[in-house]
N, C-alpha and C positions, 0 to 999 in steps of 0.2 A: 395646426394639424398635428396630430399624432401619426410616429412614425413608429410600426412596427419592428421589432428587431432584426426579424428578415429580410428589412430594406436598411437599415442601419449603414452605413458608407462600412467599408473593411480593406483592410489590409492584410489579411490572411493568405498564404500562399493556397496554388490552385491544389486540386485534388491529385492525391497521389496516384489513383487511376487512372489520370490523363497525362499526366507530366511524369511520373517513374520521381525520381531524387529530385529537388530543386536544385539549380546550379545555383552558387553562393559567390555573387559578383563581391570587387575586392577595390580598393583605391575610389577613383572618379566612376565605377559603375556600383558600386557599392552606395556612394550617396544619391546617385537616382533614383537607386530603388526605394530607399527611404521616402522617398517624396515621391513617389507616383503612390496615388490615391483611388482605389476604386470608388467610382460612386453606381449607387444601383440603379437599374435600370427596370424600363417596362416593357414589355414586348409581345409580341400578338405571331404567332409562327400558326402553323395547318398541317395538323398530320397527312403523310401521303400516302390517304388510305386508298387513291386512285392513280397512283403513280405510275406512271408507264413512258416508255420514248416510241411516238406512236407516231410522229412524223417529227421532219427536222426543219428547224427556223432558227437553228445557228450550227457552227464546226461540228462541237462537242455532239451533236444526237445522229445516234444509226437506229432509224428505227429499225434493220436485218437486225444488229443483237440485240436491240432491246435494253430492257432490265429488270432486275430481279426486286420485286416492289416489297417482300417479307425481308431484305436484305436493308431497302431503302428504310423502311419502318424499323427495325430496331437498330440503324445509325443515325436517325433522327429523332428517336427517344433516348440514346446516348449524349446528344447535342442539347437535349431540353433539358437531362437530368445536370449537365453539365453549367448550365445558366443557373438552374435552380440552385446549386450547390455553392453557388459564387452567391447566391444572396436576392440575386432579380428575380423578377416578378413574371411568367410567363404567362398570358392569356392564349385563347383559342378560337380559332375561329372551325366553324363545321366545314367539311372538305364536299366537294358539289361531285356528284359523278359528271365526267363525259370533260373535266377541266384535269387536265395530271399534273399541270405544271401550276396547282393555285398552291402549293406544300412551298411552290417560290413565294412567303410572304412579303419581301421587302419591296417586291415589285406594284402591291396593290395600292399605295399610295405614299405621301409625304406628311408628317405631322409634327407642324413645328410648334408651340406654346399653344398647344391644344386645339390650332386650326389645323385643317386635312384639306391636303391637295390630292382630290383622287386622280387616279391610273384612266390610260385613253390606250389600252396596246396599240402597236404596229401591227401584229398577229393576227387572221383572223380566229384563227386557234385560240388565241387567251383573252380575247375581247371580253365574253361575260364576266371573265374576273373583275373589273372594274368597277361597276353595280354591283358584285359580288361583298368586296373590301365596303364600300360605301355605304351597304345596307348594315354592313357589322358594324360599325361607325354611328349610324343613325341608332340604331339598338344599343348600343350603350352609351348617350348622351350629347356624345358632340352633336352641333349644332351648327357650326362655322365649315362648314363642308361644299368647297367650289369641284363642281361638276366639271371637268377640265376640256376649253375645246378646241387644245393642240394635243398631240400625242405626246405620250410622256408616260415612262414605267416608273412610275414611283421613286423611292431608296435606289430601285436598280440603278438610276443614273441622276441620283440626287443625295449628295452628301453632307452633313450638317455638322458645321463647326460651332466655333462660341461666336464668331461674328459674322462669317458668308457660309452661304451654300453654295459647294462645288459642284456644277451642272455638268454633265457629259453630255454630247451630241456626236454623227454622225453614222450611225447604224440603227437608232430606234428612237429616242427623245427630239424631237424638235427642238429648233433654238428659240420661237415664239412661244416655246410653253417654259422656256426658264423664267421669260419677260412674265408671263402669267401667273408660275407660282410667286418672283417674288413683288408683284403688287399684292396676292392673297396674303402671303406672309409675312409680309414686311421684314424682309432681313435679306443683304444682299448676296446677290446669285454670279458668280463665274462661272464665264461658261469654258467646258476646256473642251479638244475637238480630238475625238477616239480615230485612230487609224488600221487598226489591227483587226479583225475581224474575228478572233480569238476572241479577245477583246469587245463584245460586242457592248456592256454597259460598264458605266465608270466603273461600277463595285468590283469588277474582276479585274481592276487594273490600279484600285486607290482603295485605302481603308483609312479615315481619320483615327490619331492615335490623341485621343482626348479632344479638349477643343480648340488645339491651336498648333498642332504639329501633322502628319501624314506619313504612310507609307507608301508607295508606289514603284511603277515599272516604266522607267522615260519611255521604252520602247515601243508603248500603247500609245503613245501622245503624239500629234501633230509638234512640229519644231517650235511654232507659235507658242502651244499651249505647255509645252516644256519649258520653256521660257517664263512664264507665269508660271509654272509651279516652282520655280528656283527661285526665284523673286518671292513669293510669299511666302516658301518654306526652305530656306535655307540648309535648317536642321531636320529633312526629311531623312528617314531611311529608305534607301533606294534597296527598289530586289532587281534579283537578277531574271535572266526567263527560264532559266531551269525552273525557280520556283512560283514565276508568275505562270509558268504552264500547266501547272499542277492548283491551279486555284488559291495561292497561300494569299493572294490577295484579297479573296474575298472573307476578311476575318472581321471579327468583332471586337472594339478594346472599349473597355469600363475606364479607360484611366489607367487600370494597371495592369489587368490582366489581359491577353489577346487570346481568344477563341479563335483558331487556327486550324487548316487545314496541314494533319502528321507530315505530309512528302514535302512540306518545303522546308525541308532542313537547315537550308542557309541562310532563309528569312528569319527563321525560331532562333536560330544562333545570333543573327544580328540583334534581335529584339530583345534579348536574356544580355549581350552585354550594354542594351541602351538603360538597363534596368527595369524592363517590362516581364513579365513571367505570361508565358505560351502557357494557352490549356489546349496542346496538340487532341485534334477527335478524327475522324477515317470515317467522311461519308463519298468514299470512293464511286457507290450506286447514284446516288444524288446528283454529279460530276457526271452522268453518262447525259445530262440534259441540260448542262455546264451552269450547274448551281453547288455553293460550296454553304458555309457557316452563314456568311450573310446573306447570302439571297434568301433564305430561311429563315430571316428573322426578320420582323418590321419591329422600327424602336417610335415608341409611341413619348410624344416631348410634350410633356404639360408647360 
């Protein structure tokens, strides 16, 4: 297969529009950066030409204030130009009226070596989305597409490393739909158990940094499930909840770069000296319906 040069792996630092100076790591953070490696990605995000917090089905949404959806839309066209500029490949899916939360694309499904584990909400609010994602899916070729018949938000509380996928439970995903995707997928599933209500799906509480490291917030995790993450990831970076409250969790990393939510300063700071380079963006609106960088982006895995 021919690889375009816009998907070409890179190690180029981020945009100086999103990061201001790169900080210039020095000693043992200087040779990590050498070796973390972007590779590019594929992803399927939804503009939020119907964005609104028009009732609430978690912390984060008042529908009293609302949100400012011209506000939403160009921090969410700041976030795609931001992907684009790193080198990945962003697809689109058409945004449905009378759906405000489908701009959430990580939630419509899981897609691991080209098989799609579609989305079942808890919500009856974001139900259609599910046949939503699935029909975009069947329109552009996939074929390996299990109709899912436990509840399960997609990415929202399914994470994909190089050899398990991290499952969250206990606020939306069932535990019988971990066992589901990973018979569909074949690649093994952890289930870890969310206690924070903040915290409603793994993604606001864990981000894979490549495929065999993580960042998170113990204080989202049942004692069990903290436990299992020390055990498997040793050398995780831990946040704090200053900045797991501001969403810095729910980011995106290539490898090297992390697409991050600006307010968590302490998380950006850790991760610049693990030698990862932050492309800090401010979808503050977004955040009013507790979606940050990744719940807006579904990463599509041939």
């Amino acid at each position: 297969m021919t690889v375009s040069p816009a998907m070409e792996p890179t190690t180029s630092t981020s945009p100086s529009s999103q990061t201001g100076s790169p900080a210039v790591a020095t000693g043992p953070d200087a040779t990590a950066a050498r070796e973390r490696v972007a590779l590019p990605r594929r992803f399927l995000m939804c503009r939020p030409e119907h964005f609104a917090v028009t009732y609430a089905i978690n912390p984060w949404m008042d529908p009293v204030a609302g949100a400012d959806r011209d506000l939403a839309l160009a921090q969410w066209e700041a976030l795609r130009a931001a992907y684009l500029s790193l080198g990945h490949r962003v697809e689109l899916i058409e945004p449905i009226e009378g759906l405000p939360d489908m701009v959430f694309a990580a939630n419509g499904a899981l897609v691991v070596g080209g098989r799609v584990y579609g989305a079942r909400f808890h919500h009856p609010e974001r139900r259609a989305e599910g046949p939503a994602y699935a029909e975009w899916f069947r329109r552009n070729g996939f074929t390996e597409i299990l109709e899912p018949a436990h509840v399960n938000e997609g990415e929202g509380d399914f994470l994909t490393l190089e050899e398990v996928i991290l499952a969250g439970t206990g606020f939306r995903t069932e535990i019988a739909a971990h066992q589901e995707a990973q018979e569909h997928l074949g690649r093994p599933v952890v289930t870890l158990r969310l206690v924070d209500p903040r915290f409603y799906h793994l993604d606001t509480a864990l981000f894979p940094l490549g495929g065999h490291n993580v960042a998170y917030y113990p204080g989202a995790f049942s004692p069990g499930s903290r436990a299992v993450l020390e055990r498997l990831f040793p050398d995780a970076v831990l946040a704090d909840e200053a900045d797991a409250a501001v969403l810095g969790l729910n980011a995106v990393c290539d490898g090297r770069h992390v697409v991050i939510n600006a307010e968590a300063a302490g998380l950006i700071g850790a991760l610049r000296r693990r030698g990862y380079e932050p492309v800090p963006v401010d979808l503050s609106e977004l955040r009013k319906a507790g979606g940050g960088p990744k719940c807006c982006t579904l990463e599509i895995r041939m």
